[in-house]
PALO-287176 format. One record per residue (C-alpha): residue number from 1; x, y, z. Coordinates in Angstrom, 3 decimals, padded with zeros to 6 digits. Layout:
// residues N
n | X | Y | Z
NUM | X | Y | Z
...
// end
This chain:
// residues 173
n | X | Y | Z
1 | -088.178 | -008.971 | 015.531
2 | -085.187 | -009.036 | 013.485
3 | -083.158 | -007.075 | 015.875
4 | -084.317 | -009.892 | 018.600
5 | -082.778 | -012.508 | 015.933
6 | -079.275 | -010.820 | 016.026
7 | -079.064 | -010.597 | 019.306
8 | -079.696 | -013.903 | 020.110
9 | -077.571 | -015.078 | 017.200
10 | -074.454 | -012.925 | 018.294
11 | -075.069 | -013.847 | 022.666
12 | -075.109 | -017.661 | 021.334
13 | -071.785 | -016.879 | 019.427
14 | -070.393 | -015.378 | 022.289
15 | -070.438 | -018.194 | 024.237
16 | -068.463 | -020.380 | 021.979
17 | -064.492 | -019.576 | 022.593
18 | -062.812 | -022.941 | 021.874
19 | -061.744 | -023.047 | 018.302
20 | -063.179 | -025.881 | 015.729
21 | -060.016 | -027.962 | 015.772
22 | -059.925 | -028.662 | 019.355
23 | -063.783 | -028.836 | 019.725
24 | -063.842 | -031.582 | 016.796
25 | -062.521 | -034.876 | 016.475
26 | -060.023 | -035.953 | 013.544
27 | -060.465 | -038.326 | 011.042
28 | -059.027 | -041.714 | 012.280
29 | -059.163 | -040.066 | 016.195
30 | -055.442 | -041.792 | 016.828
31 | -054.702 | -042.525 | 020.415
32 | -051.191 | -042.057 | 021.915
33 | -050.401 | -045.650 | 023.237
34 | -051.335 | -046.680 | 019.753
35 | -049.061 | -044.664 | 018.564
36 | -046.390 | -046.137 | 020.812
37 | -047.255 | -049.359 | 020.842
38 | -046.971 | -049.669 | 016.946
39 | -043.037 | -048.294 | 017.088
40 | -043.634 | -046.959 | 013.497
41 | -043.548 | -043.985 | 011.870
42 | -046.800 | -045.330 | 009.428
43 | -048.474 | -042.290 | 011.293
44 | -046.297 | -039.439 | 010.077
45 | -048.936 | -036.417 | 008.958
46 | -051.536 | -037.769 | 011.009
47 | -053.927 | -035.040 | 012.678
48 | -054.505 | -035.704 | 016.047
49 | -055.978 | -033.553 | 019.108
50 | -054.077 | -034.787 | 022.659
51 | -054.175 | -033.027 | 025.735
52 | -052.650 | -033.741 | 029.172
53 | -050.619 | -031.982 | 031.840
54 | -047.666 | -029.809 | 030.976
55 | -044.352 | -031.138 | 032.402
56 | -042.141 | -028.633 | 030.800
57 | -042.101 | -025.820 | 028.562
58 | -038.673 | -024.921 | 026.712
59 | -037.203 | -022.492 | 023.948
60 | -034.950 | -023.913 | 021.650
61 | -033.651 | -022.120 | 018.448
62 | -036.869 | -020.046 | 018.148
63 | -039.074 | -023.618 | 018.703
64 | -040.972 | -023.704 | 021.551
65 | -041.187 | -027.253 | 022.950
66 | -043.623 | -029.023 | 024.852
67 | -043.550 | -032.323 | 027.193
68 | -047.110 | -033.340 | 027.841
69 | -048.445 | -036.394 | 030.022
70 | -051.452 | -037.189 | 028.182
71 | -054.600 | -038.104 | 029.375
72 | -057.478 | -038.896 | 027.571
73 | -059.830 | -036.537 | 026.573
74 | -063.429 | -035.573 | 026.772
75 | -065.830 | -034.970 | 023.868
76 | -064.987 | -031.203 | 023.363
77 | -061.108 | -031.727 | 024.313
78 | -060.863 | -031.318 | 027.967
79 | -058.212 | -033.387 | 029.652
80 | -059.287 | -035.861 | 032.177
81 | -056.732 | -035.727 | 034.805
82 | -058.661 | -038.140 | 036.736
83 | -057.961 | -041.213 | 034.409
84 | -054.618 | -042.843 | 033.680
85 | -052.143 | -041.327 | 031.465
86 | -051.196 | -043.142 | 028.038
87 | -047.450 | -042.115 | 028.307
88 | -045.910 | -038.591 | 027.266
89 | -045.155 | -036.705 | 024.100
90 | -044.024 | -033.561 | 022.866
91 | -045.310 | -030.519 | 021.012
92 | -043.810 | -028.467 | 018.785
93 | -044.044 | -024.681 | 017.693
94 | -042.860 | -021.685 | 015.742
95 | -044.939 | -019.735 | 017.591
96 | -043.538 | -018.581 | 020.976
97 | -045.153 | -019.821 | 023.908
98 | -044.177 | -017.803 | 027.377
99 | -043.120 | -020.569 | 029.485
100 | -044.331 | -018.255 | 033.028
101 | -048.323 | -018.474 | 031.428
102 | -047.960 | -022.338 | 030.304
103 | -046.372 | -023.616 | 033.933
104 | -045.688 | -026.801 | 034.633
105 | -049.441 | -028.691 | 035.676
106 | -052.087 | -026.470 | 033.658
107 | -053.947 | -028.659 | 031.214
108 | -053.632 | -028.268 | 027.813
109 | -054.741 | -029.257 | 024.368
110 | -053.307 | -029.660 | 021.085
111 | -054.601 | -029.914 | 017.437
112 | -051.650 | -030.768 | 015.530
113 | -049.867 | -033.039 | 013.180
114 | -047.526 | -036.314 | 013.861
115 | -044.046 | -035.549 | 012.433
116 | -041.769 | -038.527 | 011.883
117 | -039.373 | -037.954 | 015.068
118 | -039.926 | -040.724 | 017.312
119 | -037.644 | -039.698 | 020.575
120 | -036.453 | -042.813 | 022.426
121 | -036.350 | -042.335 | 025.800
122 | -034.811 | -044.646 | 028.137
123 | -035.666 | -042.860 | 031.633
124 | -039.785 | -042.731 | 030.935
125 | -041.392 | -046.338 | 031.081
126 | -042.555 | -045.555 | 027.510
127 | -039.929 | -046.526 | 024.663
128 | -040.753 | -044.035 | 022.459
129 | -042.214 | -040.266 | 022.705
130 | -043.934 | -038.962 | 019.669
131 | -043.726 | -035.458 | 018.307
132 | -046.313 | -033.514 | 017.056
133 | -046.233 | -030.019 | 015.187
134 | -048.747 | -027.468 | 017.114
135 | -051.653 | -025.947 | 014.725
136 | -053.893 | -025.000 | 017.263
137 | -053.700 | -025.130 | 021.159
138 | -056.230 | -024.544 | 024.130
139 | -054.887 | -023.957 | 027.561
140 | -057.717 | -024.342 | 029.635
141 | -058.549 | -022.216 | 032.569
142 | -056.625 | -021.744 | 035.739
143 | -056.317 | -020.520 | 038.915
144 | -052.875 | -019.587 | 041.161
145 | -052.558 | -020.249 | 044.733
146 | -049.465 | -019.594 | 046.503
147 | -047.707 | -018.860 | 043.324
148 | -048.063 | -022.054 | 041.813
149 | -050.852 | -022.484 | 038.999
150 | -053.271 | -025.327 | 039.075
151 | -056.344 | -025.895 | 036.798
152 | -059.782 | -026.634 | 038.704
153 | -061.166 | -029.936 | 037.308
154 | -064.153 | -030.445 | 039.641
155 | -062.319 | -033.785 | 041.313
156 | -060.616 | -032.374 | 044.295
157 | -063.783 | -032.616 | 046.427
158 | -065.204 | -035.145 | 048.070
159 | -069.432 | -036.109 | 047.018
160 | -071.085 | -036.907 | 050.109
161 | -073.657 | -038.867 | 048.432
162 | -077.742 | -038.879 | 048.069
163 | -079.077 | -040.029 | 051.711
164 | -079.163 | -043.177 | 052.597
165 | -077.244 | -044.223 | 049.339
166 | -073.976 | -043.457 | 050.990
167 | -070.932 | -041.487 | 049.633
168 | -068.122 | -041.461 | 047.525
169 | -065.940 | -039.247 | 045.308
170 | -067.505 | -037.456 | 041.755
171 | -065.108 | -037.845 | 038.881
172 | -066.224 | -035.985 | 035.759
173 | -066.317 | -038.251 | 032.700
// end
């Protein structure tokens, strides 16, 4: 019996992989267009957990440096793609991040902390992009077609409906 105990215990174990600080909501949960709508820095050491699309990855001075479009997330951190994005910001790292495994579209998430840099940015429709220093990160599965890397979110196909109750599309929310 207790050998039938364990290995229950250790194949419901198994099946969790994301860590606690992406699975888990901060204190406070602080939104991004808060964040830029307030044009403060009365948020500095905040934790937050974003996620979005990855627009570009870059090295600089042993930093590795995100610029995610942020979407809002569901209840265990997975990006919705399917919703409206609350503007941009960027993520921070000492850690080295290859830039060919985090390509440009994959959905990501961070756990992380708001530093006080607040970049202005004149070309985005947003007037300021936050920063945030990476403690933990999730890049959630993905596929490659063609070369290029996409992640499967469930909305690219069509839901032809229940019978007579027509059809539409199925968004995950």
């Amino acid at each position: 019996m207790k050998k039938i105990v364990l290995l229950i215990t250790l194949l419901i174990s198994a099946c969790t992989n994301t860590s606690p600080t992406i699975n888990a909501l901060p204190e406070g949960n602080l939104q991004l267009r808060k964040l830029v709508d307030s044009e403060a820095n009365n948020y500095v050491g905040e934790q937050v957990r974003w996620g979005g699309s990855i627009v570009s990855v870059s090295t600089e001075n042993g930093r590795s440096i995100f610029e995610i479009k942020h979407y809002p997330l569901m209840r265990h951190g997975f990006p919705l793609s399917n919703l409206y994005s609350q503007g941009n910001f960027f993520a921070e790292s000492n850690e080295a991040f290859d830039p060919e495994v985090y390509s440009e579209g994959l959905l990501i998430t961070f756990s992380g902390t708001i530093t006080s840099e607040l970049s202005e940015v004149p070309v985005n429709h947003h007037k300021f992009m936050p920063h945030i220093e990476i403690t933990d990160a999730k890049l959630w599965p993905h596929y490659r077609s063609n070369g290029k890397a996409y992640t499967y979110t469930g909305t690219e196909s069509e839901f032809k409906g229940y019978g007579t109750y027509g059809s539409g599309h199925y968004f995950l929310y």
